[in-house]
N, C-alpha and C positions, 0 to 999 in steps of 0.2 A: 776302176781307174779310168778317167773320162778323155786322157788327152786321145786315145786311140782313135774314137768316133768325133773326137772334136775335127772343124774344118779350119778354124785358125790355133792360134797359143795365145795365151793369155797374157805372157811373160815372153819375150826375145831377149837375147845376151846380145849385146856387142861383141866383138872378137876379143877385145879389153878384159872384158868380164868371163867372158867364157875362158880366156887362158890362166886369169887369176883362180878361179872354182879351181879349175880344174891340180892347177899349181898347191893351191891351199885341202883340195881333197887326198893329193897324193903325198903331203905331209903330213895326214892325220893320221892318228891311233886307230885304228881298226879299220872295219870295210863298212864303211857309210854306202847307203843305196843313194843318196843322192842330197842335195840342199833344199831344205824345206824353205820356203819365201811366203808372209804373212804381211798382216798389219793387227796391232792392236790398237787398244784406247789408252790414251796415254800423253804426258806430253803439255806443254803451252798450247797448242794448236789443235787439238785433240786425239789425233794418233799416230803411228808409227809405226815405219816399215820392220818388220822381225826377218831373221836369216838364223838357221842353225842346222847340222848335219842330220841328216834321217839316215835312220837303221832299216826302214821300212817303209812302204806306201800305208798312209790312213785308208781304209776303207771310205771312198767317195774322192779321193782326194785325185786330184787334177795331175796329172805327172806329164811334164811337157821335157824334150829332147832336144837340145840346140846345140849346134855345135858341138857333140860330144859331150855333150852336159846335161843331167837330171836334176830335172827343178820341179818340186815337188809343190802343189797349190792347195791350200785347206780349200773347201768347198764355201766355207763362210768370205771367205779372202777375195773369193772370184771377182763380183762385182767392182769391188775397191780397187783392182789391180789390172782389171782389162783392157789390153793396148799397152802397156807398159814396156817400155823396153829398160833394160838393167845394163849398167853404164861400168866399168873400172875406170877415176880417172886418177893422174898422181900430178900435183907442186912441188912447188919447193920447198915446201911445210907440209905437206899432208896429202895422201894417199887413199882411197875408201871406193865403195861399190856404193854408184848415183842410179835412183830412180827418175824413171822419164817418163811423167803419166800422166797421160793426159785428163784423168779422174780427179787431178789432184787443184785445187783453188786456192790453195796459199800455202805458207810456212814459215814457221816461227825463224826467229833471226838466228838463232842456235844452229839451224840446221838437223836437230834430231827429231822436230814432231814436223807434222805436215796437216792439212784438214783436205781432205779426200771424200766427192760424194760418191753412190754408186753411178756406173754408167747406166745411161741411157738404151731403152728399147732400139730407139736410132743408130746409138753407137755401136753396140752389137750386133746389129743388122749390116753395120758397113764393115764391119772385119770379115763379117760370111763370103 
């Protein structure tokens, strides 16, 4: 599990976001070890941020600590996700957890796919 030896997070919550996890982990059915946060392929745009409860850490998997919240990173995800800060925000219509990545070079008008390159040798060098 790499957040240990990591020197930055790959993923930051907002205070928004970390009070919703935490809100939405302590109304679930069971004892999740924490929220797994991905992207897959998918989408008008070609992919898409994933969110769902982990029972467990993956073997390789990046486990970052913020604010009293376990977020949990697939190893494949890293690149696509680094720098990213994780947003709750709420209207007057509509409520949801916003991605802030700067990996991220467009998105569809929907709002559910996004096109995401990996970062940069550069970019990774400035979060060290």
């Amino acid at each position: 599990m790499g957040a240990s030896a990591s020197r930055f997070k790959v993923v930051s919550l907002t205070d928004a976001a970390a009070d919703r996890v935490r809100e939405i982990m302590a109304n679930a059915l069971g004892g999740q070890f924490g929220l797994r946060v991905g992207v897959k392929n998918g989408g008008c745009a070609g992919m898409s941020y994933t969110m769902e409860f982990a029972d467990a850490a993956m073997p390789h998997d990046e486990v970052i600590e913020d604010k009293g919240v376990r977020v949990l990173i697939d190893p494949k995800a890293i690149l696509f996700l680094l720098g990213t800060r994780m947003d709750f925000k709420t209207d007057k219509l509509s409520s949801g957890f916003v991605f802030e990545n700067p990996n991220q070079t467009s998105a569809c008008g929907c709002g559910e796919s996004v096109a995401i390159t990996p970062a940069t040798p550069d970019a990774m060098a400035a979060l060290n």
